[in-house]
PQR file with spaces between the fields and no chain letter, atoms N, CA, C, O and H, PARSE charges and radii, in Angstrom:
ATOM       1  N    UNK     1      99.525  141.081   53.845 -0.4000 1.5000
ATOM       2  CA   UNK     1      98.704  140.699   54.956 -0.0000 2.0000
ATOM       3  C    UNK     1      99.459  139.711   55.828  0.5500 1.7000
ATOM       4  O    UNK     1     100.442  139.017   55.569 -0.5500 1.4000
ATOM       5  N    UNK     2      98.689  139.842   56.998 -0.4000 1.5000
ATOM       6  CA   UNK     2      99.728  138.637   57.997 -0.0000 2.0000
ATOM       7  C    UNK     2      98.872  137.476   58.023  0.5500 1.7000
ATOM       8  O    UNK     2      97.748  137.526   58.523 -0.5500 1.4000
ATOM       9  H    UNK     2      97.890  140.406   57.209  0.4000 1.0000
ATOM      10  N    UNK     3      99.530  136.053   57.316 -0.4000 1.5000
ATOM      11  CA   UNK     3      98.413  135.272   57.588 -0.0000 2.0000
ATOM      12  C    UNK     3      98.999  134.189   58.967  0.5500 1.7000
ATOM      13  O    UNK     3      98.738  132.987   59.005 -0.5500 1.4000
ATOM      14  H    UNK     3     100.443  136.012   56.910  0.4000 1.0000
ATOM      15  N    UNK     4      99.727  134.837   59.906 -0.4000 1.5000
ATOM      16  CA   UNK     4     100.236  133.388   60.605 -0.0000 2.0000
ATOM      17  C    UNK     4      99.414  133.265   62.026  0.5500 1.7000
ATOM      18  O    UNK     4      99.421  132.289   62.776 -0.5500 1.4000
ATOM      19  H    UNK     4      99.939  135.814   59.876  0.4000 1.0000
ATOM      20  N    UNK     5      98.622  134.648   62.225 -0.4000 1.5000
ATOM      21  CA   UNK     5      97.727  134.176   63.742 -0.0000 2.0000
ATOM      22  C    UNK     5      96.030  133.231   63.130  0.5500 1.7000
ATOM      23  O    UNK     5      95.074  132.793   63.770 -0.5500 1.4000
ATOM      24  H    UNK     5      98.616  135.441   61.616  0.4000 1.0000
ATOM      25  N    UNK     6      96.241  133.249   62.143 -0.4000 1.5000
ATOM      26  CA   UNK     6      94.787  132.928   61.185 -0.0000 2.0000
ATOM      27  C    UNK     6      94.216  131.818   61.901  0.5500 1.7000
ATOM      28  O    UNK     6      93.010  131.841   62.145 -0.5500 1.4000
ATOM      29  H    UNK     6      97.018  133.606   61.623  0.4000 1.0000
ATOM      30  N    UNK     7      95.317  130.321   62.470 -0.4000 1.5000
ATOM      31  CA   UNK     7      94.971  129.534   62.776 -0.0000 2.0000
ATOM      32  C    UNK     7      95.212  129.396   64.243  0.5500 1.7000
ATOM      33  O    UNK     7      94.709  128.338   64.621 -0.5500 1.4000
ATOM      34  H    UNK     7      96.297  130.302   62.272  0.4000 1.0000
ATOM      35  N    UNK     8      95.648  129.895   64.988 -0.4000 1.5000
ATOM      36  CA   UNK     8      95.773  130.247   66.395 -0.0000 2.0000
ATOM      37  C    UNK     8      94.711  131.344   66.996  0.5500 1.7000
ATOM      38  O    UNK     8      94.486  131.658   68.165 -0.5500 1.4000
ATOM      39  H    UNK     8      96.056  130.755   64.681  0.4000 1.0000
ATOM      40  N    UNK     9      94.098  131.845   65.672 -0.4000 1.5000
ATOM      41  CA   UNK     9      92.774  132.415   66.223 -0.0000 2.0000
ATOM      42  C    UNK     9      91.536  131.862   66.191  0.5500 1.7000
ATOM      43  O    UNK     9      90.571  132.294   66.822 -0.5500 1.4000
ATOM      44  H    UNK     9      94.281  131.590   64.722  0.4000 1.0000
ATOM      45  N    UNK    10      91.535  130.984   65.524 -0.4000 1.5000
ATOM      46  CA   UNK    10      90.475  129.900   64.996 -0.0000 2.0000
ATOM      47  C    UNK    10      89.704  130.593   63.570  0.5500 1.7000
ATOM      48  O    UNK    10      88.493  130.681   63.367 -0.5500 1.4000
ATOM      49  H    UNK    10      92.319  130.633   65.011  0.4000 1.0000
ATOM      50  N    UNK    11      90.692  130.988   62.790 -0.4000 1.5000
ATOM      51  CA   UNK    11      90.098  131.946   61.497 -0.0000 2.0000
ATOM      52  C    UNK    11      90.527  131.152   60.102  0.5500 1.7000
ATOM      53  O    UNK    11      90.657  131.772   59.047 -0.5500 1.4000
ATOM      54  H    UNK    11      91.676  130.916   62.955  0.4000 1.0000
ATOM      55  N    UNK    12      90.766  129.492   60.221 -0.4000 1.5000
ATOM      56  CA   UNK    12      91.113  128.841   59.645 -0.0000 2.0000
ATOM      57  C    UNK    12      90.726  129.220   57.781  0.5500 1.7000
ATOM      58  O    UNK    12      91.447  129.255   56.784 -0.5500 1.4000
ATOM      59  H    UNK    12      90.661  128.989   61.079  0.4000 1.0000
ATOM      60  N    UNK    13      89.137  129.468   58.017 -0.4000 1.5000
ATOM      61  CA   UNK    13      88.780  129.553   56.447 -0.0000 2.0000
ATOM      62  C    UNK    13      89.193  130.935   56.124  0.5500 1.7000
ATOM      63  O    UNK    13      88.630  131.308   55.096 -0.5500 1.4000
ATOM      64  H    UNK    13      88.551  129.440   58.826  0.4000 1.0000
ATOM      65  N    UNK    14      90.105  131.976   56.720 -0.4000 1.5000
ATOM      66  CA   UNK    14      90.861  133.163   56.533 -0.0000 2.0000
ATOM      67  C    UNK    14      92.268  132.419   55.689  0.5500 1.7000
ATOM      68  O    UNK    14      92.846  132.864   54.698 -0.5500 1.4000
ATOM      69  H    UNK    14      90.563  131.672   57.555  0.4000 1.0000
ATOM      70  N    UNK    15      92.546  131.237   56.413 -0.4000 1.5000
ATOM      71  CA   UNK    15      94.155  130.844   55.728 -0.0000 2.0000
ATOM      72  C    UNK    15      93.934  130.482   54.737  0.5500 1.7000
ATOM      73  O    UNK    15      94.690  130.867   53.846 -0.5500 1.4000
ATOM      74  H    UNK    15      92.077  130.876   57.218  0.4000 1.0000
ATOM      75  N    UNK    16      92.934  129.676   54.415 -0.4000 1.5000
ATOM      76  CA   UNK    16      92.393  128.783   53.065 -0.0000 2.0000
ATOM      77  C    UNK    16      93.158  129.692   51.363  0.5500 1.7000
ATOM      78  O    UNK    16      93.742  129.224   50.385 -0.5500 1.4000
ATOM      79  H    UNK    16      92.319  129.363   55.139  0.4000 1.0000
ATOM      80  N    UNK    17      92.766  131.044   51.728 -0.4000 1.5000
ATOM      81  CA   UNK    17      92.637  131.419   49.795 -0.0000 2.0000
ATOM      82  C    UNK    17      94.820  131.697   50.182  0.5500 1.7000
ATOM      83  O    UNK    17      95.591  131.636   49.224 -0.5500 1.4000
ATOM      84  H    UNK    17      92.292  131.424   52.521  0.4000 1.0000
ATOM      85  N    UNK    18      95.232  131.898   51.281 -0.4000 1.5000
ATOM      86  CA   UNK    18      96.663  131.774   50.918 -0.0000 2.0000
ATOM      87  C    UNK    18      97.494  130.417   50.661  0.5500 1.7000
ATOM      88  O    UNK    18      98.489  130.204   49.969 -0.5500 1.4000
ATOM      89  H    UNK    18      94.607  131.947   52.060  0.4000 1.0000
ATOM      90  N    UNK    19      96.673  129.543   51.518 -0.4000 1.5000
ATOM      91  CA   UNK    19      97.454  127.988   51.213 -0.0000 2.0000
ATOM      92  C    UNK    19      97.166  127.614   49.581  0.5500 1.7000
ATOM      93  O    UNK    19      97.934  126.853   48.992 -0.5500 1.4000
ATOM      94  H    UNK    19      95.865  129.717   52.081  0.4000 1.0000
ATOM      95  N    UNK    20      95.668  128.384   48.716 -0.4000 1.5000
ATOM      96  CA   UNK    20      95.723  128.112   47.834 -0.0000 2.0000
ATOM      97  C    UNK    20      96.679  128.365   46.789  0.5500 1.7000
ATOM      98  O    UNK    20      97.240  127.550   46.057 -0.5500 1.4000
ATOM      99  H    UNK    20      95.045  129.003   49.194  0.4000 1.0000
ATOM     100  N    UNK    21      96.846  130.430   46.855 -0.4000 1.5000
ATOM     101  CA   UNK    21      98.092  130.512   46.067 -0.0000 2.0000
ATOM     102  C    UNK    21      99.646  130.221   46.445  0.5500 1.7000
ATOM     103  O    UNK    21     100.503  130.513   45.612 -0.5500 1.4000
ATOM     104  H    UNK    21      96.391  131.093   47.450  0.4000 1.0000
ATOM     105  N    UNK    22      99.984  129.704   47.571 -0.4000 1.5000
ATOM     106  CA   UNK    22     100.737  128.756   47.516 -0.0000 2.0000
ATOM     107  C    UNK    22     100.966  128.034   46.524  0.5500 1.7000
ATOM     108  O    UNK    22     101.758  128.227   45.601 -0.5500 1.4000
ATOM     109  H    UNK    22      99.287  129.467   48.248  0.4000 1.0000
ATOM     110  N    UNK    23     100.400  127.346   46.673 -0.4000 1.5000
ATOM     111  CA   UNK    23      99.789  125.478   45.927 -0.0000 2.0000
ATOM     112  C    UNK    23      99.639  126.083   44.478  0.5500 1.7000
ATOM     113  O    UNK    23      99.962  125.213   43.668 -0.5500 1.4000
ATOM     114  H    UNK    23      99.756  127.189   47.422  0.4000 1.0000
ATOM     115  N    UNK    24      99.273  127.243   43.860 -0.4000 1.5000
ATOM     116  CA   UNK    24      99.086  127.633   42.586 -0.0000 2.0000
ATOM     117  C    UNK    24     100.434  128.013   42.177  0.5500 1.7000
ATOM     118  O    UNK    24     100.775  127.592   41.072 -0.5500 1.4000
ATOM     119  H    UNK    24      99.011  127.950   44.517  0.4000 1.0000
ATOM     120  N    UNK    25     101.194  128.652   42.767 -0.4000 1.5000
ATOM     121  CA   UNK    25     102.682  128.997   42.666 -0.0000 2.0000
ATOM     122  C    UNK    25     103.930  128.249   42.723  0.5500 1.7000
ATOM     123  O    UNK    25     105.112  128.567   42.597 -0.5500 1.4000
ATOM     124  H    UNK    25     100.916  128.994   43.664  0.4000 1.0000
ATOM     125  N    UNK    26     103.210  126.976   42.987 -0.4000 1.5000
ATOM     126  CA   UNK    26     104.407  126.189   43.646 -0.0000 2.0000
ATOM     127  C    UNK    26     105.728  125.893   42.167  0.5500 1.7000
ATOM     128  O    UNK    26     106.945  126.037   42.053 -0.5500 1.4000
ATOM     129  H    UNK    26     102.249  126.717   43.089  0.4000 1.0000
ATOM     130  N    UNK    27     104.596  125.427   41.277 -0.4000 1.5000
ATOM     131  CA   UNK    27     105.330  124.798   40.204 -0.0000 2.0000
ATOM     132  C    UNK    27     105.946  125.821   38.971  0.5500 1.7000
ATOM     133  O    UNK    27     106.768  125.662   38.069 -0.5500 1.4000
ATOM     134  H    UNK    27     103.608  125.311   41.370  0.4000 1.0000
ATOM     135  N    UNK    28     105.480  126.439   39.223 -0.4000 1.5000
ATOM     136  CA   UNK    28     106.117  128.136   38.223 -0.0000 2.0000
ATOM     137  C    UNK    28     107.337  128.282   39.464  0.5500 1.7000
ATOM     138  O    UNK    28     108.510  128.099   39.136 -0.5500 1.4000
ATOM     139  H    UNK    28     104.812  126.568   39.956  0.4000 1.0000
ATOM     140  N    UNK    29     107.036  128.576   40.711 -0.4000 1.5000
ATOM     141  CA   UNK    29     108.491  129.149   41.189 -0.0000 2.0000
ATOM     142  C    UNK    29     109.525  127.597   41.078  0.5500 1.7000
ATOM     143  O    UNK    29     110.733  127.834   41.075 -0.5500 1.4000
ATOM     144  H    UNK    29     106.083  128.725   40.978  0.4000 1.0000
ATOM     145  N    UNK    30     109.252  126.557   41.018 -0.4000 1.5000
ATOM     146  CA   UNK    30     110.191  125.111   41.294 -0.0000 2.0000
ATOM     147  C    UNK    30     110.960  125.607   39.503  0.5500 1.7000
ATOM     148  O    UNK    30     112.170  125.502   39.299 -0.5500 1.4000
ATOM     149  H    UNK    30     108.271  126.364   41.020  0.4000 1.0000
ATOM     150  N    UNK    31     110.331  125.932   38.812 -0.4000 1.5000
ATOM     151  CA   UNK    31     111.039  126.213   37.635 -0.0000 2.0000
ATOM     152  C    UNK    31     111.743  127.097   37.274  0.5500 1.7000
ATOM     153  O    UNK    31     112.364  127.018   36.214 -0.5500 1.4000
ATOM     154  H    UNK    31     109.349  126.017   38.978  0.4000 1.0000
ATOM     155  N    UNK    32     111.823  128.341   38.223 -0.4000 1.5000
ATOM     156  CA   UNK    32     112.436  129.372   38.273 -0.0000 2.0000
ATOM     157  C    UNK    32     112.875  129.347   38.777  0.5500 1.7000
ATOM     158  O    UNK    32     113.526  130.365   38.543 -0.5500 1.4000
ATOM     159  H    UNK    32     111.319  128.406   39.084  0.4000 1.0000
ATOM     160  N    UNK    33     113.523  128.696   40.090 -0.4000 1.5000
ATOM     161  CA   UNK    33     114.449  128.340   41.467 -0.0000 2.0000
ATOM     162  C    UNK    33     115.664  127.518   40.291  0.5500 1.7000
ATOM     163  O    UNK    33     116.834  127.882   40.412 -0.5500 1.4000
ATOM     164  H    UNK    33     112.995  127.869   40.280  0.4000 1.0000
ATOM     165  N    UNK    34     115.409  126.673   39.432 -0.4000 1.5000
ATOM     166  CA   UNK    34     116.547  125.718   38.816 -0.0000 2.0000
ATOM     167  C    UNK    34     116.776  126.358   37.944  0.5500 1.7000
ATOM     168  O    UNK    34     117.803  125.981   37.381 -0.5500 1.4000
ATOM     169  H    UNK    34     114.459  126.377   39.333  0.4000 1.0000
ATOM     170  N    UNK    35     116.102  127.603   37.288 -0.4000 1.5000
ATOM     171  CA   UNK    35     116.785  128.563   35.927 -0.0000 2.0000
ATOM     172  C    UNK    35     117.611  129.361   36.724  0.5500 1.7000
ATOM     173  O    UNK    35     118.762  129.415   36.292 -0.5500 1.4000
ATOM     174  H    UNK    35     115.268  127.910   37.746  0.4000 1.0000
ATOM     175  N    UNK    36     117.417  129.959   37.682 -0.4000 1.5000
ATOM     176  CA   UNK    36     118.303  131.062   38.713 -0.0000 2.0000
ATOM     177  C    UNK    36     119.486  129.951   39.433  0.5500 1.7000
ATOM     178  O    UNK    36     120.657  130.240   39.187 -0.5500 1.4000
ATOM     179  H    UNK    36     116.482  129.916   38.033  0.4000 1.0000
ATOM     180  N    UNK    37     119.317  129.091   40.032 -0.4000 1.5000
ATOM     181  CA   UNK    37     120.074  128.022   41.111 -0.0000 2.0000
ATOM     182  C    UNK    37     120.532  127.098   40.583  0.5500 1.7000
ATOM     183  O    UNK    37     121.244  126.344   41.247 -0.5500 1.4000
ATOM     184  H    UNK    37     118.366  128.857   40.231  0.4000 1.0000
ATOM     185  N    UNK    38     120.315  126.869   39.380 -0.4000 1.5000
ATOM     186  CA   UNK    38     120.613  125.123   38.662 -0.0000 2.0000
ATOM     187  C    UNK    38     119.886  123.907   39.301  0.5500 1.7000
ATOM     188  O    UNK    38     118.791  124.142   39.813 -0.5500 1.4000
ATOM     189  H    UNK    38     119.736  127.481   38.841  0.4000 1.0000
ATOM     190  N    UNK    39     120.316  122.757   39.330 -0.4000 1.5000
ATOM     191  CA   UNK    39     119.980  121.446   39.794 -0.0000 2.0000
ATOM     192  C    UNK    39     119.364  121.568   41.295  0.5500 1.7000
ATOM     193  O    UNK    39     119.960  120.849   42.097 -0.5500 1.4000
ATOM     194  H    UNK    39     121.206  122.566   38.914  0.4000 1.0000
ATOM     195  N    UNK    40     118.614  122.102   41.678 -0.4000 1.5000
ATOM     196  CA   UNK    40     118.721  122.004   43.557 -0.0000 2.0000
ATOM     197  C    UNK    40     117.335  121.799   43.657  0.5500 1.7000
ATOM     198  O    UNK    40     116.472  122.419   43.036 -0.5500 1.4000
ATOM     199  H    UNK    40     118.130  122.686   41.027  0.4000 1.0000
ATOM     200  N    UNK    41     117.132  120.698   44.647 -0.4000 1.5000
ATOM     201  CA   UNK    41     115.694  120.902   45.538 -0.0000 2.0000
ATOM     202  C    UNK    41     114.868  121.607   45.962  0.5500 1.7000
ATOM     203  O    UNK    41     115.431  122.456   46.652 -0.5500 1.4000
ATOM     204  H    UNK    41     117.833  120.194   45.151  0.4000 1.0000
ATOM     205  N    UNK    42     113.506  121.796   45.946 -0.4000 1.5000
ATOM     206  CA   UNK    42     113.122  122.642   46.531 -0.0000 2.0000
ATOM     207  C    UNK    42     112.650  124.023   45.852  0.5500 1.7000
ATOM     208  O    UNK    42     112.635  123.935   44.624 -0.5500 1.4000
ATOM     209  H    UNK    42     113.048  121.106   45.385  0.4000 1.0000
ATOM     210  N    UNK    43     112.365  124.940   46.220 -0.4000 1.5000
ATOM     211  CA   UNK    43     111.753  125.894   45.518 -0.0000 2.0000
ATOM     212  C    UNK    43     111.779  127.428   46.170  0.5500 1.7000
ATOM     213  O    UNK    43     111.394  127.281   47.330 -0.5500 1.4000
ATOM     214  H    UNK    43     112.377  125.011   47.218  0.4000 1.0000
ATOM     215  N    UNK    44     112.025  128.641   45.963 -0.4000 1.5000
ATOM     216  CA   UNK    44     112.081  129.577   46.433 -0.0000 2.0000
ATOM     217  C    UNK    44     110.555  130.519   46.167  0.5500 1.7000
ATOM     218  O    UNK    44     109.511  130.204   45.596 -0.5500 1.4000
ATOM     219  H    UNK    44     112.337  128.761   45.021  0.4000 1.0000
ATOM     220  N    UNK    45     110.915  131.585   46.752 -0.4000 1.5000
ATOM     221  CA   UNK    45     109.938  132.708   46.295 -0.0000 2.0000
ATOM     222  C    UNK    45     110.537  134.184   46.684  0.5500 1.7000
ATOM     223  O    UNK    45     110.741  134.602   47.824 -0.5500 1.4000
ATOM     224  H    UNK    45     111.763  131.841   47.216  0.4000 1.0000
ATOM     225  N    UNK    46     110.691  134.644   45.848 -0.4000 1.5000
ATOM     226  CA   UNK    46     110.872  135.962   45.971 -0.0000 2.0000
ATOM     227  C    UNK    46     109.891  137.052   46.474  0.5500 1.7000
ATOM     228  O    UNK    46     108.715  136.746   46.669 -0.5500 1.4000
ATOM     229  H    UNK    46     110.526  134.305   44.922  0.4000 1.0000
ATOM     230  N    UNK    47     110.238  138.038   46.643 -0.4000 1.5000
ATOM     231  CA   UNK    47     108.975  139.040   47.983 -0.0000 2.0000
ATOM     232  C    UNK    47     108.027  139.330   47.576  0.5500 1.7000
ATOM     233  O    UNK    47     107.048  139.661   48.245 -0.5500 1.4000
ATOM     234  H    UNK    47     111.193  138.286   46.484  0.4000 1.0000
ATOM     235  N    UNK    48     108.112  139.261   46.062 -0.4000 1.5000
ATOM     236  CA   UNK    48     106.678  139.689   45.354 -0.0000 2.0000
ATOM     237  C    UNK    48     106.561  138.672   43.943  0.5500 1.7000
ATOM     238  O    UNK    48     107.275  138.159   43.081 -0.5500 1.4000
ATOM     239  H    UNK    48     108.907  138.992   45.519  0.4000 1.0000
ATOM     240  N    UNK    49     105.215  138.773   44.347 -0.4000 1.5000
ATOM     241  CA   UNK    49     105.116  137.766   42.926 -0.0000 2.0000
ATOM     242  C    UNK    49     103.685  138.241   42.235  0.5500 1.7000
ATOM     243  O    UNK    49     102.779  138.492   43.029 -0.5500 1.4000
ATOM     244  H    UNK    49     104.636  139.190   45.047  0.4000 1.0000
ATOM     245  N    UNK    50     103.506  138.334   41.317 -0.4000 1.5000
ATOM     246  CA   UNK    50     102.125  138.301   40.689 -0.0000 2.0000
ATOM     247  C    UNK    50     101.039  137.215   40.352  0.5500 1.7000
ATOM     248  O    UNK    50     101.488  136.082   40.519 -0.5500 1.4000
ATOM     249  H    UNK    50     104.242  138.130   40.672  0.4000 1.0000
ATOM     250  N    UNK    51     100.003  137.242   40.011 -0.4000 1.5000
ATOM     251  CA   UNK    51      98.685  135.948   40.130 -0.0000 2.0000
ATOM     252  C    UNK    51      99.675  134.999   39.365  0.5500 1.7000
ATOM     253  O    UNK    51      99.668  133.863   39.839 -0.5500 1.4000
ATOM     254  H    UNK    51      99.638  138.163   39.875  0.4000 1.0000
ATOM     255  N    UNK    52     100.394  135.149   38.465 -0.4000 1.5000
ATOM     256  CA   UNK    52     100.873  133.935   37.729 -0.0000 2.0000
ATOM     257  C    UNK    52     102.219  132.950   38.427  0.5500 1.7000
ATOM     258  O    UNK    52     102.657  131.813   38.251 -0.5500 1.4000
ATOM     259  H    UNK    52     100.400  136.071   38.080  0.4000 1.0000
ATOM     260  N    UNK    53     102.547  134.131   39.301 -0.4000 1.5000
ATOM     261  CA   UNK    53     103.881  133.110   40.312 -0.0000 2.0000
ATOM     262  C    UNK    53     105.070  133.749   39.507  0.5500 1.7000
ATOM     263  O    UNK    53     106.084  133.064   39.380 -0.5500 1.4000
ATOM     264  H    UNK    53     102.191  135.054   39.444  0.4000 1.0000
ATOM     265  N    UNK    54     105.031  134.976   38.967 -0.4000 1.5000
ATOM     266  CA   UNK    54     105.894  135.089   38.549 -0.0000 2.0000
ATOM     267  C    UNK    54     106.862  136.618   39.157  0.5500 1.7000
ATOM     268  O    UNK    54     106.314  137.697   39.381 -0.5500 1.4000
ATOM     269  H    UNK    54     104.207  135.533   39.070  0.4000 1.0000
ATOM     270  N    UNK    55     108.213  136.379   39.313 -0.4000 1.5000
ATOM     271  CA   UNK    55     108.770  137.682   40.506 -0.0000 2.0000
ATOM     272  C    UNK    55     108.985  138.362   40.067  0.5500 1.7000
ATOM     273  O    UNK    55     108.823  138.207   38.857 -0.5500 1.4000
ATOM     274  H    UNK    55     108.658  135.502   39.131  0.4000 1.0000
ATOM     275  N    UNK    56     109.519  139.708   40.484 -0.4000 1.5000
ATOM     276  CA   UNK    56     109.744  140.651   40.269 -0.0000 2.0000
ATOM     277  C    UNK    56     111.080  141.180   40.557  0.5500 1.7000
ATOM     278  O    UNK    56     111.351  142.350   40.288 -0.5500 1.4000
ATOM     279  H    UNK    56     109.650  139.834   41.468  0.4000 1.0000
């Protein structure tokens, strides 16, 4: 889905359930960014991920 006109349309509570799995994913992918990358900042995501944050 495209969520980037969500808030330029005024469809704000449309963005809500993606900022959530964001925010649910964050810390599963920050742990998988330093098993793949080593020591580095920050956090990736790969193109697909499943409910648990985990890629494919």
């Amino acid at each position: 889905m495209n969520y980037w006109p969500a808030e330029v349309a005024n469809l704000a509570e449309c963005h809500e359930p993606f900022i959530n799995y964001v925010n649910s994913i964050r810390e599963v992918s920050i742990l998988n960014t330093r098993k793949h990358y080593g020591d580095v900042r920050g956090w990736t995501v790969q193109t697909m991920n499943n409910a648990c944050g985990i890629s494919f």
